[in-house]
C-alpha positions as CSV (number, residue, x, y, z in Angstrom):
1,X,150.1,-1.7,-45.2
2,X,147.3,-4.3,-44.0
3,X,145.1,-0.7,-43.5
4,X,146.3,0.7,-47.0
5,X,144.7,-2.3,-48.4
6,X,141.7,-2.2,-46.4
7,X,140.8,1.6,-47.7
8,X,141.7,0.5,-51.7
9,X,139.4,-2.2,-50.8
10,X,136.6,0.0,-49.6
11,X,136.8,2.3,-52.1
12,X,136.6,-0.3,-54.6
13,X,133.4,-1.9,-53.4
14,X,131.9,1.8,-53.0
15,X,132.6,2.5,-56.8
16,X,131.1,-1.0,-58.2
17,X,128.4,-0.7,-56.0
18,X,128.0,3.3,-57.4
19,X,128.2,1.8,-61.5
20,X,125.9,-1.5,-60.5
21,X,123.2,1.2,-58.7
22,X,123.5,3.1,-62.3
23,X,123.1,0.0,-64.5
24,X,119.8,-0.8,-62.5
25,X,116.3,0.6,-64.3
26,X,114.0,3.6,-63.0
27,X,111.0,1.4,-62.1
28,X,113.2,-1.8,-60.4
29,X,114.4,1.1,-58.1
30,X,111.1,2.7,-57.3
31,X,109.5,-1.4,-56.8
32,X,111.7,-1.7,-53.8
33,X,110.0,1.4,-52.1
34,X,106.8,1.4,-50.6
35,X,103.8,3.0,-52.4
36,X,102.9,5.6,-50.4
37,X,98.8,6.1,-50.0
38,X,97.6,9.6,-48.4
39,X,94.4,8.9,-47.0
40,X,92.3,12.3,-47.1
41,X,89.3,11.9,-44.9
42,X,87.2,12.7,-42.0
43,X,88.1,11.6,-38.9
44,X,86.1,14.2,-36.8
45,X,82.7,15.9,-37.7
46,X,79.6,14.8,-39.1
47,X,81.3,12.5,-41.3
48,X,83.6,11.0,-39.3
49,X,82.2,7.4,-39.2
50,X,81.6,7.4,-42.9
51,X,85.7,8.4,-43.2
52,X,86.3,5.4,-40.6
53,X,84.4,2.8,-42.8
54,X,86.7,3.7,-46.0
55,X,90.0,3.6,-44.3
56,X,88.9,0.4,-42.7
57,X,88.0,-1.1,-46.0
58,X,91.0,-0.2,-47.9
59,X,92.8,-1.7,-45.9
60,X,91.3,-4.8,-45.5
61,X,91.8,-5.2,-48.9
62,X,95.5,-4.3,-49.0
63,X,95.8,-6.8,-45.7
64,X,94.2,-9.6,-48.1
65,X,96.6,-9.9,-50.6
66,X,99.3,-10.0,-48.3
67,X,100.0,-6.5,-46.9
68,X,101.6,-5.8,-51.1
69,X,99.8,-4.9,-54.1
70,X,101.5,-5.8,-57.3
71,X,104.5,-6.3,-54.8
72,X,104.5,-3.4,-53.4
73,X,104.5,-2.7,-49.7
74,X,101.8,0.0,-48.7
75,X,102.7,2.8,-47.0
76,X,99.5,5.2,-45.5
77,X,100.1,9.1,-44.7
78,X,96.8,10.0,-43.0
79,X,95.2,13.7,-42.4
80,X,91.7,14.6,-41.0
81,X,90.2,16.7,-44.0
82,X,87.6,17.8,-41.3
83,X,84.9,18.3,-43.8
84,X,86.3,21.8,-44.6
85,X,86.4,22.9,-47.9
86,X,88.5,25.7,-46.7
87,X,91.8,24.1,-45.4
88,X,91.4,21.2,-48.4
89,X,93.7,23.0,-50.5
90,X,96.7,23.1,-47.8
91,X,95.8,19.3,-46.4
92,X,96.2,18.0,-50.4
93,X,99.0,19.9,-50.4
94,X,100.7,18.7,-47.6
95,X,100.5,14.7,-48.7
96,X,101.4,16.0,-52.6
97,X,104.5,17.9,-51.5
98,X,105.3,17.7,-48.5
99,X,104.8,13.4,-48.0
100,X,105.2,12.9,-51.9
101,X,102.2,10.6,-52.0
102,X,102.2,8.5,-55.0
103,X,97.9,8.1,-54.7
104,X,96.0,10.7,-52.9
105,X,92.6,8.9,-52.2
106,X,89.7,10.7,-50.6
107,X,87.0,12.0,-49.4
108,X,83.6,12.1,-48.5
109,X,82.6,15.8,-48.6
110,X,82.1,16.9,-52.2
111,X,83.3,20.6,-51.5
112,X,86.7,18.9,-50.4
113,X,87.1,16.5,-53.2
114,X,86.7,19.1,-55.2
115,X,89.6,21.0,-54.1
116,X,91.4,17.8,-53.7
117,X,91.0,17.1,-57.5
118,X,92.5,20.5,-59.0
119,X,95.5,20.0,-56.6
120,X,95.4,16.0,-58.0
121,X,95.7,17.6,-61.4
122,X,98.0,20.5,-61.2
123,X,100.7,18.1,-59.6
124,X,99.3,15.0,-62.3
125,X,98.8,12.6,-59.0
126,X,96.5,9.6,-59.0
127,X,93.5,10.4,-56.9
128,X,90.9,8.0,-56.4
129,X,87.6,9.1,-54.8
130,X,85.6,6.5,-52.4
131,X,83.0,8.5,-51.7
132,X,81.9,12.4,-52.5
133,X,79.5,12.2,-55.6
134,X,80.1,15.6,-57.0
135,X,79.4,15.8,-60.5
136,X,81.9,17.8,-61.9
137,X,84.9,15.4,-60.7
138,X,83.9,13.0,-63.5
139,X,82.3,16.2,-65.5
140,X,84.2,19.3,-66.3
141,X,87.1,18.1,-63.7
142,X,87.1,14.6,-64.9
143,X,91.3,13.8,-66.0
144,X,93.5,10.8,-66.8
145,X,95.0,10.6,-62.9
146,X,91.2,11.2,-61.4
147,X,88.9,7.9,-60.8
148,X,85.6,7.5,-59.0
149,X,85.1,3.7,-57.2
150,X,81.5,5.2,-55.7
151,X,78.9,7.2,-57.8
152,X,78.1,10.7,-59.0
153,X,75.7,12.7,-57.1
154,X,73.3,12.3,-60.0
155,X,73.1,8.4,-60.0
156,X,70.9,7.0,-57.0
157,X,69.1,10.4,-57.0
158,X,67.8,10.3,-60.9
159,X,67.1,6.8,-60.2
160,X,65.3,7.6,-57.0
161,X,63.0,10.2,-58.7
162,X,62.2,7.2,-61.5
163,X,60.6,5.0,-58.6
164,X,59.3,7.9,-56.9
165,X,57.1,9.0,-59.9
166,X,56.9,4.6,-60.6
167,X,55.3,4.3,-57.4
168,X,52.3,6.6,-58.5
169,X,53.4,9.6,-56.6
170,X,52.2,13.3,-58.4
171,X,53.9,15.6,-56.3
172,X,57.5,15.8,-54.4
173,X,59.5,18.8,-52.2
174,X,62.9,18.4,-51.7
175,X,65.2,19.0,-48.6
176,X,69.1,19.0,-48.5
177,X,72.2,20.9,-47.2
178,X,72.9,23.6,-49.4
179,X,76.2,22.5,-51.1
180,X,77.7,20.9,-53.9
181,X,76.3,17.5,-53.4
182,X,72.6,18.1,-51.9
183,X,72.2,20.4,-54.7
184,X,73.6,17.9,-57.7
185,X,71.1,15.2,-55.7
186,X,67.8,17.5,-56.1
187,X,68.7,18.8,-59.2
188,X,68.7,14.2,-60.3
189,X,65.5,13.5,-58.6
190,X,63.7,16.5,-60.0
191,X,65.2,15.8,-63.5
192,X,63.9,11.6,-63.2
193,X,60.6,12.8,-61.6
194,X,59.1,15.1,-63.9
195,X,60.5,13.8,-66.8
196,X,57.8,10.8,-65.7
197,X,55.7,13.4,-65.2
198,X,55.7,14.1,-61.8
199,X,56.2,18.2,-60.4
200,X,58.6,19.1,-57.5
201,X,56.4,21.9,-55.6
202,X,59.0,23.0,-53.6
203,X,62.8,22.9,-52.8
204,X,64.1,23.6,-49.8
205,X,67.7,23.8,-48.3
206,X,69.6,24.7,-45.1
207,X,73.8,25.2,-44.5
208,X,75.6,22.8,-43.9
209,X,76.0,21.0,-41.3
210,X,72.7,22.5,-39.6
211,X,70.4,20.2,-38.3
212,X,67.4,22.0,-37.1
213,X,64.6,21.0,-39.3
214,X,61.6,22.1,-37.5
215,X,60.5,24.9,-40.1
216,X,61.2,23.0,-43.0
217,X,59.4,20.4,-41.6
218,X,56.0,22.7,-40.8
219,X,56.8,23.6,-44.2
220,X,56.1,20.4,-45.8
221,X,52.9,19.5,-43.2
222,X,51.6,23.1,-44.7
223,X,52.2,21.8,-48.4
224,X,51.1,18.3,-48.2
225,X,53.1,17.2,-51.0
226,X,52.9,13.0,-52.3
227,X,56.3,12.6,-51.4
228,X,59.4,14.1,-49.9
229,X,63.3,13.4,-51.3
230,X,65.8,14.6,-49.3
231,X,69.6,14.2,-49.0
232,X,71.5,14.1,-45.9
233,X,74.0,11.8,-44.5
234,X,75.7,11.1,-41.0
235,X,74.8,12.6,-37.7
236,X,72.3,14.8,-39.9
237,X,70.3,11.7,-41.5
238,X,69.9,10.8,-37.9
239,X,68.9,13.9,-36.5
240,X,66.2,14.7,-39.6
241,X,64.8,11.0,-39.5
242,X,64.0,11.5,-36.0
243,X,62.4,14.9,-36.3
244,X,60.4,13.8,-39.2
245,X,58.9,10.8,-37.3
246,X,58.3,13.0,-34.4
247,X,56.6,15.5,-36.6
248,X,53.7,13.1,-37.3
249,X,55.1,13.2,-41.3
250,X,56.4,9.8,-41.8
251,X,52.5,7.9,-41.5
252,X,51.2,10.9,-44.3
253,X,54.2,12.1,-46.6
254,X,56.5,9.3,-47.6
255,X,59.8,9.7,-47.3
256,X,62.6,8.9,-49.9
257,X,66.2,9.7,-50.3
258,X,69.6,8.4,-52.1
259,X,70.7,5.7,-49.4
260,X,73.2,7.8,-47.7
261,X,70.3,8.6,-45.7
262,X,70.0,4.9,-43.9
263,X,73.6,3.5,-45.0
264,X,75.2,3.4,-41.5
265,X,72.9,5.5,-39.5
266,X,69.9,3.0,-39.0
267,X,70.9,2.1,-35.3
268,X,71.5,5.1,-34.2
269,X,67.8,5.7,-35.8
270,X,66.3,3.9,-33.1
271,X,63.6,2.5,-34.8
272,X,63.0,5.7,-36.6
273,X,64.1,4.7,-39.8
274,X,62.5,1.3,-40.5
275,X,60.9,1.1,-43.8
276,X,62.0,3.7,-45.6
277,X,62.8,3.0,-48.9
278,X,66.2,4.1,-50.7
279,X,68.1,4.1,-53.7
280,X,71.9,2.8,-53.7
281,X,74.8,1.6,-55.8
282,X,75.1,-0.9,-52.5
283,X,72.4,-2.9,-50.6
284,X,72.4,-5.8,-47.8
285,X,71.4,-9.0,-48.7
286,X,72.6,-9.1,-52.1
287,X,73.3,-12.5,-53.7
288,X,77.2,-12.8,-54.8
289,X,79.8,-14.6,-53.3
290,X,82.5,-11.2,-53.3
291,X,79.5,-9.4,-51.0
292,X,79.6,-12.7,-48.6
293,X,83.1,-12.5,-48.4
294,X,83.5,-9.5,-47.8
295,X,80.8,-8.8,-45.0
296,X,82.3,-11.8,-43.2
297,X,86.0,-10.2,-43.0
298,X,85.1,-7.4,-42.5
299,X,82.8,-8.3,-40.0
300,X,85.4,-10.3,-38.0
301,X,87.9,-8.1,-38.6
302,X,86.1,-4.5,-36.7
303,X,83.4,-6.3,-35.2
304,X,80.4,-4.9,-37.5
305,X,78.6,-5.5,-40.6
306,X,80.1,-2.9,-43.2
307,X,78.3,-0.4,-45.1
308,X,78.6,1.6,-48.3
309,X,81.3,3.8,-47.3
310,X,83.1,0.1,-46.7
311,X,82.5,-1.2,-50.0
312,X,83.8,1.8,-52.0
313,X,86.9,2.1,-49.6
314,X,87.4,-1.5,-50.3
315,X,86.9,-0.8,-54.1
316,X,89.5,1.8,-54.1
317,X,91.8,-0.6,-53.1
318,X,90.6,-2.8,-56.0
319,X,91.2,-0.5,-58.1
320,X,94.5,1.0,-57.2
321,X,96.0,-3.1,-57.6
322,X,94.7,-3.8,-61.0
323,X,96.2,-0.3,-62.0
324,X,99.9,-1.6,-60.2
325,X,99.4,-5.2,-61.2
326,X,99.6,-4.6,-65.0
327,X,102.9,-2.2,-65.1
328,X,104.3,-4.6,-62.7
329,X,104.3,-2.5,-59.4
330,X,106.2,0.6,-61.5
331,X,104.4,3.4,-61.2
332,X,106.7,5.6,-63.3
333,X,104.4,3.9,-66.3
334,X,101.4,6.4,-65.3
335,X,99.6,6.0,-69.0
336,X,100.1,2.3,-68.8
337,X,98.8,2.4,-65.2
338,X,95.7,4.5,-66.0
339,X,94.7,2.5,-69.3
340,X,94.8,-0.1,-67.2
341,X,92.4,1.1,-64.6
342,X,90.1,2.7,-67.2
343,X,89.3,-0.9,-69.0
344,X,89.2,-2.4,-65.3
345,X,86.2,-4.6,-64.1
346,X,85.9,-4.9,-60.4
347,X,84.4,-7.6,-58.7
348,X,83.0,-5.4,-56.2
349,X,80.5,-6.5,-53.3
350,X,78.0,-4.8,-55.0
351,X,78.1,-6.5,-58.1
352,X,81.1,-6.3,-61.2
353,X,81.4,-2.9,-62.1
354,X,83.4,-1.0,-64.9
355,X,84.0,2.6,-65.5
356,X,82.7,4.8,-68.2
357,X,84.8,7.5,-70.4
358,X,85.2,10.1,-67.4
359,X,86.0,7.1,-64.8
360,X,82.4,6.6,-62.7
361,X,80.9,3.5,-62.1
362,X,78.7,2.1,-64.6
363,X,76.1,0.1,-62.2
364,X,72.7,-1.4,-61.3
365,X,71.0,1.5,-58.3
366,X,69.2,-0.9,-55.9
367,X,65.6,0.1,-54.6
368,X,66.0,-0.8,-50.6
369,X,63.6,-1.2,-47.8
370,X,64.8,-0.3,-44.2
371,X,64.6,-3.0,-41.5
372,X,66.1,-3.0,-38.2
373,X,69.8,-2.2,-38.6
374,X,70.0,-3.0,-42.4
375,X,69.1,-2.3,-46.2
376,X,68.0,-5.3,-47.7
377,X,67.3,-5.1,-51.7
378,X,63.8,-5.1,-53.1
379,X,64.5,-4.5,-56.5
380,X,66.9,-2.9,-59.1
381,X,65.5,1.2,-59.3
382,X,68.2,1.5,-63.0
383,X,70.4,-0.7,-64.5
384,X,73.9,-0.3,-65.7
385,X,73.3,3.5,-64.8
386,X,75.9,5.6,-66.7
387,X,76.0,9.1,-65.3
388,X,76.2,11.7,-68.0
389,X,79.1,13.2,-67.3
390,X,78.1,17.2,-69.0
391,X,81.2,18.8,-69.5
392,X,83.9,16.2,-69.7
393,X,86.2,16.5,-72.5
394,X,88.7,13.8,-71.7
C-alpha cells in the first residue's frame, strides 16, 4: 500500500512539474542557460598572437562584470581558424550547427571573416568581428546579425594617405599581401593621397603569407619614390621592417603604414621599428580613464601591456552586453537585441565610439610615432571617420 502511494505520489509531482515547466515563458527558459560564444580565431600561424590578444580581451571583460553578462553565464566553444580561407566555411559551420553558438565572434584574416559572415547570415547568427577590416562585411555583406567593434580596411589607410600627402610627400609605392585586406588598404591610401594631390608610382604585392621582400625592396631603391605605404601584420611586419632597415631604405624612403604594422610587433622589431609613424583607431598613451583601466587589468592579468587586437576583443565584449542587457539576457528578442547594439555607444579604450548604418566604428584614426615597445599618439590623422560602406543596402 505504503509503495502504491509512493508511485501516485511521484507521478503526481512529475505531471505538476510537466504543466509548471509549460506555464513558464521562452526567454525565462533560455536565461537560465549559458550563452554560448564560438570564438573563431587564430591560434597558430602568422596571426596567432593577434588571435591570442582578442580572446584574452574578451574575456577580461566578461570576468569584469562578474563572469555574466545581462545575467547570463558565458559559455566559449573555441576553433583555430588557422588563417585559412579554405576550411572557414566547415569551422563556422561546426560552432553554427554542430555547438549551436548563440554569437559567432571572429576573426582576424579578412578572407576568413568573409566566409564566416555568409555562414553568419544564411543561419541569421550574431557575428561580431574584432578584427579583419574587409570592406565588404559592412559593404555589400553588411546585415542586421553582422557587427564590426574594429575598423574597415579603408579607415586608417585613407587617413594614412591624408597625412602622407599632409606631410609634403609627392610620390608613394605601395607594398602588401595580395588579398582581400592589403588590397582594400592600397586601394584607401591611394584614394586619400592623390585626391591631395599626391601620385602612387607603383603598387606592388606578394601572396600571402610570403615574407621574402628583397626584390620588392630593390624595386623601390630603383624608383626612389617620397614615400612607401605598406600593409602587413604579424610575423610578416616583423620580417619586412627588418629587411627594410637592412636594405639601407628606412634613412632615404620613409616608411608608413595603417598601425597593424607596429601594433604588437615592436619588440620583436628590435629596434627596427622606432619611429615609424602610423595610423590607428588605437594608440598608447591616450588620455581617458576606460584606456587606464583597462591597460592596468589587463596588464596584471597576462603580464603585458595590450594592444589593438586587445582593445577590439575587449570591445566585442562591450558590445555583445549592451546588446543582452537591454532584452534582459533573452536572446530569442534578436530585433530588440540588434536595435539595441546598432544605437550603442561604447566607452572603448580608445575613445567612445558608435556605429554607423552598416555597423563600423565611427572614430577619430590617431597619427602615432614608434618608440621602444609602444605607439604613443601624436596627433588625430581624421576625426569621427565614417567608412563609406559602397554597396550596403541594409
Amino acid at each position: 500500500m505504503n509503495q502504491n502511494r509512493q508511485q501516485r505520489r511521484t507521478l503526481m509531482q512529475a505531471v505538476v512539474g510537466l504543466a509548471m515547466g509549460a506555464l513558464i515563458p521562452l526567454g525565462a527558459a533560455q536565461a537560465a542557460d549559458p550563452v554560448k560564444v564560438g570564438m573563431m580565431l587564430p591560434a597558430t600561424g602568422t596571426f596567432a598572437a593577434l588571435g591570442t590578444a582578442i580572446d584574452n580581451a574578451f574575456k577580461l571583460y566578461v570576468e569584469e562584470q562578474g563572469g555574466k553578462l545581462a545575467g547570463r553565464e558565458i559559455q566559449y566553444f573555441a576553433v583555430d581558424d588557422e588563417s585559412d580561407p579554405a576550411k572557414a566555411t566547415e569551422n563556422a559551420n561546426r560552432l553554427v550547427t554542430r555547438d549551436r553558438v548563440d554569437v559567432l565572434v571572429g576573426t582576424v584574416h579578412s578572407g576568413v571573416a568573409l566566409a564566416m559572415a555568409r555562414v553568419a547570415r544564411g543561419r541569421d547568427t550574431l557575428f561580431i568581428v574584432p578584427n579583419a577590416g574587409a570592406d565588404d562585411l559592412t559593404g555589400q555583406l553588411c546585415a542586421p546579425n553582422l557587427f564590426r567593434t574594429s575598423f574597415s580596411n579603408w579607415q586608417p589607410a585613407y587617413a594614412m594617405g591624408k597625412a602622407t600627402a599632409g606631410m609634403g610627400h609627392k610620390t608613394a609605392v605601395t607594398l602588401t599581401w595580395n588579398y582581400a585586406a592589403g588590397q582594400e588598404a592600397v586601394k584607401g591610401f591611394k584614394q586619400a593621397f592623390e585626391e591631395a594631390g599626391g601620385k602612387v608610382v607603383k603598387e606592388l604585392a606578394t601572396p600571402f603569407p610570403n615574407v621574402e621582400f628583397q626584390p620588392f625592396l630593390t624595386e623601390i631603391a630603383a624608383i626612389k619614390p617620397d614615400a612607401v605605404y605598406v600593409f602587413f601584420a604579424g610575423g610578416g611586419a616583423v620580417k619586412f621592417v627588418k629587411d627594410y632597415v637592412a636594405a639601407g631604405l628606412k634613412d632615404s624612403v620613409p616608411l608608413y603604414s595603417s598601425g597593424f604594422l607596429t601594433d604588437g610587433t615592436l619588440a620583436a622589431m628590435g629596434g627596427a621599428g622606432e619611429g615609424l609613424v602610423t595610423a590607428l583607431h588605437y594608440a598608447d598613451g591616450l588620455d581617458n580613464a576606460k584606456d587606464k583601466a583597462f591597460r592596468a587589468a589587463y596588464q596584471a592579468k597576462y603580464g603585458m601591456a595590450p594592444d589593438v587586437y586587445a582593445v577590439q576583443g575587449y570591445d566585442a565584449a562591450q558590445l555583445l552586453h549592451k546588446g543582452l542587457e537591454a532584452v534582459g539576457g533573452d536572446m530569442s528578442k534578436k530585433a530588440e537585441m540588434r536595435a539595441a547594439m546598432r544605437g550603442a555607444t561604447i566607452d572603448s579604450p580608445r575613445g567612445a565610439f558608435t556605429l554607423s548604418k552598416a555597423h563600423n566604428p565611427v572614430q577619430d584614426i590617431y597619427l602615432r610615432k614608434a618608440q621602444g615597445n609602444l605607439n604613443p599618439v601624436s596627433g588625430i590623422a581624421a576625426a569621427k571617420l565614417d567608412d563609406p560602406a559602397t554597396g550596403c543596402n541594409m
